[in-house]
Backbone as a chain_set.jsonl record, in Angstrom:
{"seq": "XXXXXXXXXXXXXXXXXXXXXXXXXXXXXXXXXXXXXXXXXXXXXXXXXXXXXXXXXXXXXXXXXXXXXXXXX", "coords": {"N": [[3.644, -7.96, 0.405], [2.505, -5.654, 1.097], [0.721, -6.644, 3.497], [2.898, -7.823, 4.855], [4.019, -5.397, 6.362], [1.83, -4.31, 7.711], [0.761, -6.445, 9.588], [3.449, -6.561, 10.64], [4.102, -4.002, 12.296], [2.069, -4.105, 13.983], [-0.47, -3.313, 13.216], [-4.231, -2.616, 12.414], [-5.651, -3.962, 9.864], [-8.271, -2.734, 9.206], [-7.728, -0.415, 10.657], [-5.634, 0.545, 8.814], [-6.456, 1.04, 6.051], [-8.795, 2.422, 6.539], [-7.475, 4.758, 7.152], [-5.944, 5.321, 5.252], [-7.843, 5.684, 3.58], [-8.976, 3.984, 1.574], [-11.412, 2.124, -0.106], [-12.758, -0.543, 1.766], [-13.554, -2.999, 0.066], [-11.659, -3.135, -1.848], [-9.649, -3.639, -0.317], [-9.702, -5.913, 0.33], [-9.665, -7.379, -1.824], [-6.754, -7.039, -2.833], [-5.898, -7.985, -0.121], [-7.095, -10.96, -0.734], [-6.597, -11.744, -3.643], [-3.655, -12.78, -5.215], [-3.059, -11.743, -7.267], [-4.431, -9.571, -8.052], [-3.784, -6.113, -8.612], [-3.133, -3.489, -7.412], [-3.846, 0.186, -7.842], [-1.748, 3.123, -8.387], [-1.942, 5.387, -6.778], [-3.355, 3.81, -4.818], [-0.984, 2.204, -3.35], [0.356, 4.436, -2.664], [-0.818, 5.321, -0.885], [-1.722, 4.126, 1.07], [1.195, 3.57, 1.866], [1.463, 6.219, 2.831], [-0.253, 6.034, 4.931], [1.051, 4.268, 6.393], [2.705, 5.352, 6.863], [5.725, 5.122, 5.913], [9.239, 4.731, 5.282], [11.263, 6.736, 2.876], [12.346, 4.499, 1.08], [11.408, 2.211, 1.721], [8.907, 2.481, 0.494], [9.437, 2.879, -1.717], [9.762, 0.334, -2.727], [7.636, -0.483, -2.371], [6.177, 0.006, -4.099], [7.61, -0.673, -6.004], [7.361, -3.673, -6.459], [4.591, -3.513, -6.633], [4.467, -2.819, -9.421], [5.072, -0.402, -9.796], [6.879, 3.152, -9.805], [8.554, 5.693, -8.332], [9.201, 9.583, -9.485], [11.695, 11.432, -10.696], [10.115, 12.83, -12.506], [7.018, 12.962, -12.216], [4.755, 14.511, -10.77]], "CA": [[4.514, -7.089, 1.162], [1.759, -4.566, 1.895], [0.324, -7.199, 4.803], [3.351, -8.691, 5.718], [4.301, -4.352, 6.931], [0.553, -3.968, 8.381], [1.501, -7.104, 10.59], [5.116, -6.065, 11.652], [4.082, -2.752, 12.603], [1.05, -4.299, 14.777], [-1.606, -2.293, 12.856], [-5.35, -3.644, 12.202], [-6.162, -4.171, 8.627], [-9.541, -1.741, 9.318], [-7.411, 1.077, 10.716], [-4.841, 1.243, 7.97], [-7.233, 0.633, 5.186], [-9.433, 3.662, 6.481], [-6.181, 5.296, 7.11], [-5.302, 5.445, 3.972], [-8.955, 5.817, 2.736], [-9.096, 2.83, 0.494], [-12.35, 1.421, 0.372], [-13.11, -2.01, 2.104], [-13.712, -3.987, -1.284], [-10.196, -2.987, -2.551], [-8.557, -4.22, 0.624], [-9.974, -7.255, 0.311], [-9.334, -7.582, -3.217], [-5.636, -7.124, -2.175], [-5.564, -9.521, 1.094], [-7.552, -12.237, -0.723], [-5.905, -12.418, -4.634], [-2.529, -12.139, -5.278], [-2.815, -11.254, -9.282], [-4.918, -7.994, -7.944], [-2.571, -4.942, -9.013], [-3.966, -2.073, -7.046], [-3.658, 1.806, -8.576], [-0.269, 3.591, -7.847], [-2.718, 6.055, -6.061], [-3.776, 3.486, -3.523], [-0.392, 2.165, -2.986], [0.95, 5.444, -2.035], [-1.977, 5.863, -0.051], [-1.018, 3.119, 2.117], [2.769, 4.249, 2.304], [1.37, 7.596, 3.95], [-0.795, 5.639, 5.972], [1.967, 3.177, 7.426], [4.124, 6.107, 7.412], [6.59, 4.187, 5.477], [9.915, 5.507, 4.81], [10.845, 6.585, 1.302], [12.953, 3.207, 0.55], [10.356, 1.213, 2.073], [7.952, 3.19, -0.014], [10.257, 2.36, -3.458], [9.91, -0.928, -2.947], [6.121, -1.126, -1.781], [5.785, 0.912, -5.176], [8.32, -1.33, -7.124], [6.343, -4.826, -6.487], [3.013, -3.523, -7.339], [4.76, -2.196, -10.926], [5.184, 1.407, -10.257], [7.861, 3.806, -9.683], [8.222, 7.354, -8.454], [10.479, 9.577, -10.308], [11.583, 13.093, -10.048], [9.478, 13.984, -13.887], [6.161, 12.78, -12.364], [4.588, 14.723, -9.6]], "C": [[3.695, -6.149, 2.042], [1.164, -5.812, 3.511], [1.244, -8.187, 5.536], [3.951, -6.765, 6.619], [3.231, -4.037, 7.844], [0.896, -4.628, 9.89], [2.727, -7.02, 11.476], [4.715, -4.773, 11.871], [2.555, -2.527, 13.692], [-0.164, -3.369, 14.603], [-2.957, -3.122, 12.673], [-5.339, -3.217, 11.129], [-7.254, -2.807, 8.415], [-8.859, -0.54, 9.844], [-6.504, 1.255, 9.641], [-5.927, 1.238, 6.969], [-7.729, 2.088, 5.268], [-8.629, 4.647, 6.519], [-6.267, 6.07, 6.218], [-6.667, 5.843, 2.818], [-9.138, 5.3, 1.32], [-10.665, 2.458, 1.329], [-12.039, -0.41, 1.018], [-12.81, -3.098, 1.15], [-12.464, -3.963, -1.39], [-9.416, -3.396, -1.56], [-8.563, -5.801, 0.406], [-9.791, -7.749, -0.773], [-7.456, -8.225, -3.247], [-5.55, -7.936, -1.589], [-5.598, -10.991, -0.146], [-6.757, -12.652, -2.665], [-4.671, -11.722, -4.97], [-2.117, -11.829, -6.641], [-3.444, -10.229, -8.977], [-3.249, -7.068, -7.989], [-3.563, -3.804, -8.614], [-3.66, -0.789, -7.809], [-2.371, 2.437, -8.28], [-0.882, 4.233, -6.613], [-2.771, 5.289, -4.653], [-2.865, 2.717, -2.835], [0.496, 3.023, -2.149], [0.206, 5.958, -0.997], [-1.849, 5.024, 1.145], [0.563, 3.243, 2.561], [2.314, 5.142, 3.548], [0.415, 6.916, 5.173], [-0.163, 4.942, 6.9], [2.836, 3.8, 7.811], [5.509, 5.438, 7.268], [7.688, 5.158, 5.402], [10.383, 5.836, 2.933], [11.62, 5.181, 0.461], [12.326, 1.74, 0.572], [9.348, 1.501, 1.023], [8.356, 2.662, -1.831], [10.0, 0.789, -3.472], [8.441, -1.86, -2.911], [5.838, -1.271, -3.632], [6.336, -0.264, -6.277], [7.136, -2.88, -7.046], [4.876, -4.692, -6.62], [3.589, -2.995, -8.882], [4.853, -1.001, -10.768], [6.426, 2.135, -9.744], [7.483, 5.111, -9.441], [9.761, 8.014, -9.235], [10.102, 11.07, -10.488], [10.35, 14.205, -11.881], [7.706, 13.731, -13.426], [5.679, 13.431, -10.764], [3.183, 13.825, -8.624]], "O": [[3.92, -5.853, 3.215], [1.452, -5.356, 4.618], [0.919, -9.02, 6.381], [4.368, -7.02, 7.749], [3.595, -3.457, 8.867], [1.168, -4.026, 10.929], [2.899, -7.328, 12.655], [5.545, -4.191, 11.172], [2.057, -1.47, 14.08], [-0.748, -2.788, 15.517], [-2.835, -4.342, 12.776], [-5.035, -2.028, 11.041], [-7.034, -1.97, 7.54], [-9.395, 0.511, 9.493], [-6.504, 2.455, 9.362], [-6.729, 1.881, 7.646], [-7.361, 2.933, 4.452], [-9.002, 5.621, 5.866], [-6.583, 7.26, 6.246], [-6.558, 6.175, 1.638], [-9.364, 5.912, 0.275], [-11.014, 2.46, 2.509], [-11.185, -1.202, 0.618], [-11.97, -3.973, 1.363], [-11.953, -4.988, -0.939], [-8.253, -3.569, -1.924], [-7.639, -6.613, 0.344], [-9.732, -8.975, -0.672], [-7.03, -9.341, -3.544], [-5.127, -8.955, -2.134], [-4.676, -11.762, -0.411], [-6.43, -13.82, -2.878], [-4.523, -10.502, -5.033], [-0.954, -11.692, -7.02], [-3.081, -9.405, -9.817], [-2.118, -7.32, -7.571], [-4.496, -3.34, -9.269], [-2.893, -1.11, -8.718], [-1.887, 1.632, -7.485], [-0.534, 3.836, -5.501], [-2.404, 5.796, -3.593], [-3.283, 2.297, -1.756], [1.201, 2.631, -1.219], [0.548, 6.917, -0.306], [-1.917, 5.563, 2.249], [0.919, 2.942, 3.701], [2.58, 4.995, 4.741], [0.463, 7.395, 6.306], [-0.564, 4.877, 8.062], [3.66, 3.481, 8.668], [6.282, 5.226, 8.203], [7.385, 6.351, 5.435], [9.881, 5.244, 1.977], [11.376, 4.971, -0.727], [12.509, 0.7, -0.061], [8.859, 0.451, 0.607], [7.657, 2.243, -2.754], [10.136, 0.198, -4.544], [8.14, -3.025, -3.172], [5.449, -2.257, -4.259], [5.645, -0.683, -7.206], [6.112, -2.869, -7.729], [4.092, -5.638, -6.702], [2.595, -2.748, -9.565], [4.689, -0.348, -11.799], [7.102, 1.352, -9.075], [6.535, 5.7, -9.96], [10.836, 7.466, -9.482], [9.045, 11.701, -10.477], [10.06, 15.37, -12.153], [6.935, 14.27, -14.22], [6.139, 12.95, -9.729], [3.022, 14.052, -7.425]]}, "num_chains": 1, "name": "protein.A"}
């Protein structure tokens, strides 16, 4: 999901990535296997970087396993 939004939103891989201040390795970790489960951290870190909205953002969040929720800041 995260690189089919990078693509529809005509971004380069290397500017959201630094964006979002994910290292390199971990992008590529991401792109290249699809059993990688990134951190909640660096999912949300990519939200603010794509400037997602927050429903887009629930759902980035939901398919990597995580959730936001009003007891966890």
């Amino acid at each position: 999901m995260l690189l089919r939004i990078i693509d529809e939103k005509n971004k380069r891989d290397v500017d959201v990535y630094n964006r979002a201040n994910v290292h390199k390795s971990v992008f590529s970790r991401i792109r290249s296997n699809p059993n990688y489960k990134p951190s909640k951290s660096t999912v949300l870190a990519f939200a603010i970087a794509l400037e997602l909205s927050l429903d887009v953002t629930h759902d980035l969040l939901r398919k990597a396993g995580y959730a936001l929720s009003s007891s966890s800041k």
